[in-house]
C-alpha positions in Angstrom: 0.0 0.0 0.0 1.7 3.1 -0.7 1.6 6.0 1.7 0.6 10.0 0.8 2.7 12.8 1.7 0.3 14.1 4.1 -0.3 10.3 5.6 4.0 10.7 6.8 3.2 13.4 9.0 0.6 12.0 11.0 2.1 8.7 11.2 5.3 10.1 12.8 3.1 12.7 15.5 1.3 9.3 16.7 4.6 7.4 17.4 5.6 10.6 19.3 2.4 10.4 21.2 2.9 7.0 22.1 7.1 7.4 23.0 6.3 10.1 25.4 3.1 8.1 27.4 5.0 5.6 27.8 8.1 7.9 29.2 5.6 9.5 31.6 4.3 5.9 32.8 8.0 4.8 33.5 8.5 8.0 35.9 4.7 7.9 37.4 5.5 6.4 41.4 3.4 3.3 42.7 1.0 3.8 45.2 3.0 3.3 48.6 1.7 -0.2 50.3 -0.2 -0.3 53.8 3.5 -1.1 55.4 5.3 1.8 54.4 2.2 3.6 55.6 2.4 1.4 58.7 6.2 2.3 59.7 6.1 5.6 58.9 3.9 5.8 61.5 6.3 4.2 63.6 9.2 6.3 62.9 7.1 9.2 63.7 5.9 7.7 66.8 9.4 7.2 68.1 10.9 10.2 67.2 7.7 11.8 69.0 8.5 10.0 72.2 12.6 10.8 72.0 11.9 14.6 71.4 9.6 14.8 74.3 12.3 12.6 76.8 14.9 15.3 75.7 12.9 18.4 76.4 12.0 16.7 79.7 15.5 16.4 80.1 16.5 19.8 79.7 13.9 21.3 81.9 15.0 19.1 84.9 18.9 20.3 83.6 17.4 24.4 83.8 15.4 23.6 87.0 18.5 22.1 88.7 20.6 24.4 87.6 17.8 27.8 88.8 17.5 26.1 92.4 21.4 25.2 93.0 22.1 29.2 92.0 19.6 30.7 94.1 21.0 28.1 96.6 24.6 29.4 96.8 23.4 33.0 96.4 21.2 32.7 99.7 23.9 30.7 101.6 27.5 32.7 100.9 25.7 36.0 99.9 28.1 36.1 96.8 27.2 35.5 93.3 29.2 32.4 91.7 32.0 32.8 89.3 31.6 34.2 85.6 33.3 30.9 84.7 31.2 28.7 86.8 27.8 30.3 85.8 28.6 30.7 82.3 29.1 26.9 81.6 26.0 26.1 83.5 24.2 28.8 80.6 25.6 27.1 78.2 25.2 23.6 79.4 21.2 24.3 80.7 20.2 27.8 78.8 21.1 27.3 75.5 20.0 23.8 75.1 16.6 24.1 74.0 14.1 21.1 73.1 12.8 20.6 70.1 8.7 20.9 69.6 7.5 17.2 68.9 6.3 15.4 65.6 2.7 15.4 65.2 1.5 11.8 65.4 -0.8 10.9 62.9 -4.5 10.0 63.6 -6.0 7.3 62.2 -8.0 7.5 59.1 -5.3 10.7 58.4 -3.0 11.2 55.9 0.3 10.3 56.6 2.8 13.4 57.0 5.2 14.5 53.6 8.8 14.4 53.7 8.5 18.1 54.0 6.2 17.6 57.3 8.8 15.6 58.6 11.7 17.5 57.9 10.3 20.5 59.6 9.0 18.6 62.6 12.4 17.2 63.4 14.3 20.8 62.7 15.1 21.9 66.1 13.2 25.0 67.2 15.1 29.0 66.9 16.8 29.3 70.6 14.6 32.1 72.4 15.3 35.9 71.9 17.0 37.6 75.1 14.7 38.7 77.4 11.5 36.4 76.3 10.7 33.3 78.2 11.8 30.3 76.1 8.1 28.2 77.4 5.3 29.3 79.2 6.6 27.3 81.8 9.6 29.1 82.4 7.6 32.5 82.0 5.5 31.2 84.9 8.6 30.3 87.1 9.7 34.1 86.1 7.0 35.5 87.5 6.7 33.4 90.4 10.1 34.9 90.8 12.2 31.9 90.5 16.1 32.7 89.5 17.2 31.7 85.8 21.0 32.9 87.0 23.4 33.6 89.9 22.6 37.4 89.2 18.7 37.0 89.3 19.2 35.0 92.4 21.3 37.3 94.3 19.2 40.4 93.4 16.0 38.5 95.2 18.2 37.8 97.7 18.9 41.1 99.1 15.6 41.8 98.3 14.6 40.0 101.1 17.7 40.8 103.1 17.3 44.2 103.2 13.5 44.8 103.2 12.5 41.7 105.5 15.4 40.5 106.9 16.6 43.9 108.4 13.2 44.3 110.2 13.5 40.8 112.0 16.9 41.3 113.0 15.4 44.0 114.8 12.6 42.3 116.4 13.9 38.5 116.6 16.4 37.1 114.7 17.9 36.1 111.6 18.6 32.2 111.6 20.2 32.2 107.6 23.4 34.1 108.8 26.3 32.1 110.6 27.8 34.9 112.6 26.5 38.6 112.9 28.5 41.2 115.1 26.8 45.2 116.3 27.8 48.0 117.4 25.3 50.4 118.8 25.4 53.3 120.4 22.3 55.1 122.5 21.6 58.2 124.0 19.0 58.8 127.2 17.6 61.7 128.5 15.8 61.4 132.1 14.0 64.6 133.5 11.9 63.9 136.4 10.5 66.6 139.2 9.0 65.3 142.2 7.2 67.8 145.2 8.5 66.6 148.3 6.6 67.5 151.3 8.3 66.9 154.8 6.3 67.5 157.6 2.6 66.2 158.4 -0.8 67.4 158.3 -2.6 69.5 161.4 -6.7 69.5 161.7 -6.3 67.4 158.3 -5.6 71.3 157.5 -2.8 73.0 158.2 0.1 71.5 156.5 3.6 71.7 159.0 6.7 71.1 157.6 9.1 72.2 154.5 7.9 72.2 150.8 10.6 71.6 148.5 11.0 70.3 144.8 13.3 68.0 143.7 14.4 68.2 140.4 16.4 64.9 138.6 18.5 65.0 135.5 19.9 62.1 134.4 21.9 61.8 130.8 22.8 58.2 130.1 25.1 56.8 127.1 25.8 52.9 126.2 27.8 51.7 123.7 26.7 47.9 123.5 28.7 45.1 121.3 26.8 42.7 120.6 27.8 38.6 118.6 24.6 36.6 116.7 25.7 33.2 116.3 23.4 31.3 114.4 23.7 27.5 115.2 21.5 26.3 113.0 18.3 27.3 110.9 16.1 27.4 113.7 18.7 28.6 116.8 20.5 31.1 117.3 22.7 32.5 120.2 23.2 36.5 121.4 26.0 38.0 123.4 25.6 41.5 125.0 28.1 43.4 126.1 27.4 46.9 127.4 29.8 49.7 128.5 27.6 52.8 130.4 28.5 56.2 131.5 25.8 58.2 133.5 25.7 61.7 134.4 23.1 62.9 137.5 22.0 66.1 138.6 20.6 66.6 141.7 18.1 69.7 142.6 16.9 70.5 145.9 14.9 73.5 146.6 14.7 74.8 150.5 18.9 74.9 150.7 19.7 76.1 154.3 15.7 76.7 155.2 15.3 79.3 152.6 12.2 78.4 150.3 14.3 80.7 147.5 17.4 78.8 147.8 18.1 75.9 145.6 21.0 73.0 146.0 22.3 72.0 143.3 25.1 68.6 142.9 26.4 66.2 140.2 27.9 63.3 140.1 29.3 60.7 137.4 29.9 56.8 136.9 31.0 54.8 134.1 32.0 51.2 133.5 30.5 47.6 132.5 26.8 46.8 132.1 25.4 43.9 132.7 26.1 41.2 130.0 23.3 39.3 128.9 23.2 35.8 126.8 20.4 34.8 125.2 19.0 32.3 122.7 16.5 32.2 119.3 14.3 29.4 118.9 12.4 29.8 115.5 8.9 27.5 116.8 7.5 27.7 112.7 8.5 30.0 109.9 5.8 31.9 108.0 3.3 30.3 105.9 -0.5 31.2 104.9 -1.9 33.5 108.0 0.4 32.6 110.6 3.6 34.9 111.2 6.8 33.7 111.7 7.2 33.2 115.0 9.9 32.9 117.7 10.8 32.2 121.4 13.2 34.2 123.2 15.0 33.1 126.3 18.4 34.8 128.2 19.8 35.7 131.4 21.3 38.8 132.7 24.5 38.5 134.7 25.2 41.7 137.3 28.5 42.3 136.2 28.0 45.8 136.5 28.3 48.4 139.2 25.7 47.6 141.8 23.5 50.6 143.3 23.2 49.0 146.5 26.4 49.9 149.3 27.8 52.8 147.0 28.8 55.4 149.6 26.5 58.5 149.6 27.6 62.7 150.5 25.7 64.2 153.1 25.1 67.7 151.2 22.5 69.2 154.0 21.5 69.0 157.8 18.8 70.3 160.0 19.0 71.0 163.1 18.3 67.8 164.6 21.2 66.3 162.5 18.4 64.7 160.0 20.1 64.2 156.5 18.1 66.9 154.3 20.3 66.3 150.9 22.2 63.6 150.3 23.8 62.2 146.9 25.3 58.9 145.7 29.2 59.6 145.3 28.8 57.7 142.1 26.4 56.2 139.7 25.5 52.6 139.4 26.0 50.8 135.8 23.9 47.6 136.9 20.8 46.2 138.6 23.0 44.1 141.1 20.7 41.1 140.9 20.4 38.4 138.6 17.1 38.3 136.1 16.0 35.7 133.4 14.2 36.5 130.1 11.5 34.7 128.3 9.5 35.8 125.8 7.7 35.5 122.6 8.2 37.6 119.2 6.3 37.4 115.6 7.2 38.9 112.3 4.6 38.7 109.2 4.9 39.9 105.9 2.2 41.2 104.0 3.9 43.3 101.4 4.6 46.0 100.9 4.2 46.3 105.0 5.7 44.3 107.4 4.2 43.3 110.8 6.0 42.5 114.0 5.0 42.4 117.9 6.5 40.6 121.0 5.6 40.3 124.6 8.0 38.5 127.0 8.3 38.4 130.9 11.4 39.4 133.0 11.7 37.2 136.3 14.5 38.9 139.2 16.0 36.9 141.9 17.1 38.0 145.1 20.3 39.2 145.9 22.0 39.8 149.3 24.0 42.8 149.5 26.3 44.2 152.4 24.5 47.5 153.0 20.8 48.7 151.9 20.8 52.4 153.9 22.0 55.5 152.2 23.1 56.8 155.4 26.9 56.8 155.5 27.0 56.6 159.0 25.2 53.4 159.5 25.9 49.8 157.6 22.4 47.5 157.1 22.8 44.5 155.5 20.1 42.7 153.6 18.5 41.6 150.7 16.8 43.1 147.6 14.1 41.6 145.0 13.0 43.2 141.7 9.5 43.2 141.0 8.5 41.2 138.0 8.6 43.1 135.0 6.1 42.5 131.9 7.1 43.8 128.1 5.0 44.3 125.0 5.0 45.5 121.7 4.0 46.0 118.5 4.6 48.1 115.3 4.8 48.2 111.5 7.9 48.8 108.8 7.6 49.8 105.3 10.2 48.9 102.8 10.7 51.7 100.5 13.1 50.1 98.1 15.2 46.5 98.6 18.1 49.0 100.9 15.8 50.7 102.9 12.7 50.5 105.4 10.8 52.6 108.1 9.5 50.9 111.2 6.7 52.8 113.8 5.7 50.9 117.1 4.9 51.2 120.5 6.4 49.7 123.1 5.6 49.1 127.2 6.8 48.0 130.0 5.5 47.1 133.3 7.0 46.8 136.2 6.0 45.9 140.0 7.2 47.2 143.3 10.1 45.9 144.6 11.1 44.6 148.4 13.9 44.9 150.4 14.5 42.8 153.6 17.0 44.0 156.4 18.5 41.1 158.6 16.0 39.3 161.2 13.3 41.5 159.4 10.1 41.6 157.5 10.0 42.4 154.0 8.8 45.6 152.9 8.1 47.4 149.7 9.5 49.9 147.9 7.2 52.9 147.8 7.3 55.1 144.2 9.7 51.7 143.2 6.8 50.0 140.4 6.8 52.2 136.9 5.3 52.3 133.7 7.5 52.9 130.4 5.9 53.7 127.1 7.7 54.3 124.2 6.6 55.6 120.3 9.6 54.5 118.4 10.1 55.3 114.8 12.9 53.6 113.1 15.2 53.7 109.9 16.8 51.1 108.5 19.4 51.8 105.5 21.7 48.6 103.4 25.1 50.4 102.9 26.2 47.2 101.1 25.9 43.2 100.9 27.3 43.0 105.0 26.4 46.0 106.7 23.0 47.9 107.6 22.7 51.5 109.5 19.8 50.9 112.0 18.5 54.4 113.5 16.2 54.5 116.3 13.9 57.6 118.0 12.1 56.3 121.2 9.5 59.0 122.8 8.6 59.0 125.7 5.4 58.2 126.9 4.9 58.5 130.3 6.7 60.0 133.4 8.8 56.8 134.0 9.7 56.1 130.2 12.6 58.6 129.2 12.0 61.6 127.7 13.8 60.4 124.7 16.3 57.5 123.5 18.4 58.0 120.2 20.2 54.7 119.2 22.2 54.0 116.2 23.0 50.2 115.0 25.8 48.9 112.3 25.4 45.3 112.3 27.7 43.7 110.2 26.9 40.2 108.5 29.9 37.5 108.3 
């Protein structure tokens, strides 16, 4: 059969046709089979699983890491070294997990290579300054450290806006040895009308009327030593230096209403130490303060007032001592006294709320004169009256360095009794008191280890001073 010219053409487009399909049929892929389907789910499973491990992993690593900083920063007070804390970053901080592979649901498509690939590329490390999780922007602002520096920022947080106030009040139990200096200032001005005679017709008063006048300008330097033992003891040490100055004022000098006596006298030496214990019962947690129980006991290692010779200023005429003086001052009770007592601190920010209330106990002590008459000698013995103290006030941190305190403090005291040998015992009149005190404080951070404490106690009532001014350094170890 012989072909056309035009028949050529179309014979040679349909072999073409038919080259090509059968090219395209060569490259089409087969279907993939249930198996493949079956462990690619697998793989994806696995991996899945592995991802999730490792980000586990790495959170315990950062959590570790967090706690053991904050750790050492509350313990030494010192942040750890650049070296130290910088392979720590790197070894917990820059590791970041990967997000897991999706697992496939059933009757779903399986994932694409190109799913896959992007599910196992690990995830862009976190800008600076954005929390890598919400987890870890939760423990950011629960306030949890993520380095040495975070951690020792929150911790003189607390030192100096918490910690400060219940050094004050109590005691701090997270510091291993704490030694103060302090220094205080008090002013005493007390008049009295002293009427010597008696009463005629329950009318006619007989006698002398004179005033008394009393000045009395006291300074104590006081070192004091905190050892804590533990977290939940601690131990004090007080040892006080005083020097007194006393003026005397007697009006009437010589029988003359007009004339007025006037005589000073001096003393200086050691107080009586005092040692005294901490004993946190429970910290603070929910409603309930942080509360603690004081005990000590007062040694009289200073200058007793009982048998200090006294100078015979004024007679009358019957050779009755009208003014007479101590030739020095006393720097100590002269008896030994025992402490116990109860003190709470609870923060509810910004304020912080503290109180105490303790008991003081005397016991007696047998001295080798009781009379201020130089001329005769009485021996006998001498007991305090028991002495209750309470308190309570309220501080306000201004900044992490620096805080303001306002209370009001009391204290009650009984009469006390003296006993002369192969006698009854008798009380002291004019000897029980009542001392309230406003007291605004100051507390200022001058660094990591040392704190300025300034206190202003008012004076209440006639028995209180008229005013106390104490300054404080305590200096952490």
């Amino acid at each position: 059969m012989k072909r056309t010219p035009l028949a050529r053409p179309r014979l040679l487009a349909t072999a073409l046709s038919l080259v090509l399909c059968g090219t395209a049929a060569a490259q089409a892929p087969t279907a993939p089979s249930p198996a493949e389907y079956k462990e690619m789910g697998e793989l994806m499973q696995e991996l899945a699983e592995l991802k999730a491990s490792y980000a586990q992993e790495v959170r315990r690593l950062r959590e570790l890491d967090m706690r053991m900083q904050a750790l050492q920063a509350r313990v030494s007070g010192r942040v750890a070294p650049e070296g130290v804390a910088a392979d720590t970053a790197v070894a917990a901080g820059t590791a970041t997990a990967p997000s897991p592979a999706p697992t496939p649901a059933p009757h779903q498509a399986p994932a694409t290579p190109a799913q896959l690939d992007a599910a196992a590329a690990p995830s862009p490390p976190p800008q600076e300054g954005y929390a890598s999780s919400a987890e870890d922007a939760q423990r950011a602002q629960e306030g949890y450290a993520s380095s040495a520096e975070d951690a020792q920022r929150a911790q003189e947080e607390e030192t100096r806006s918490v910690a400060d106030v219940k050094q004050q009040n109590q005691a701090l139990f997270n510091q291993r040895l704490i030694l103060e200096n302090s220094v205080s200032y008090n002013r005493y001005d007390r008049k009295q009308l002293t009427l010597n005679g008696f009463l005629a017709l329950d009318a006619i008063f007989l006698g002398n009327i004179a005033i008394e006048n009393v000045e009395s300008d006291t300074l104590n330097y006081n070192f004091a030593a905190r050892w804590g033992l533990s977290p939940r003891l601690t131990l004090n040490v007080d040892v006080p230096y005083i020097a007194r100055k006393t003026v005397y004022q007697k009006g009437g000098a010589g029988g003359a209403a007009a004339a007025i006596a006037q005589e000073q006298t001096t003393g200086a030496g050691l107080g009586d130490i005092s040692a005294s214990a901490n004993y946190k019962l429970f910290g603070e947690r929910g409603f309930l303060p942080e509360t603690v129980l004081n005990f000590g006991v007062t040694a009289p290692t200073g200058r007793e007032p009982y048998g200090i010779p006294w100078e015979v200023l004024e007679r009358d005429e019957d050779d009755f001592i009208r003014f007479a003086v101590p030739e020095e001052q006393p720097t100590g009770n002269g008896v030994w006294q025992a402490t116990v007592g109860l003190s709470a601190v609870k923060t509810t920010d910004p304020a912080i709320l503290f109180g105490n209330i303790g008991y003081v106990h005397s016991f007696t002590g047998d001295f080798d004169d009781l009379d201020n008459n130089p001329a005769t000698t009485n021996p006998g013995e001498v007991k305090l009256g028991r002495a209750f103290y309470f308190g309570a006030g309220v501080a306000f941190a201004f900044n992490e360095r620096t805080s303001l305190s306002i209370s009001l403090s009391d204290r009650l005291n009984a009469r006390a009794r003296t006993r002369y040998e192969n006698a009854d015992w008798i009380k002291v009149i004019a000897s029980d008191a009542n001392a309230a005190t406003f007291n605004l404080g100051v507390t200022h951070a001058l660094n990591e280890n040392t704190t300025v404490v300034g206190l202003l106690g008012i004076g209440l009532t006639p028995d209180a001073p008229d005013f106390n001014l104490t300054f404080k350094v305590p200096y952490m170890l």
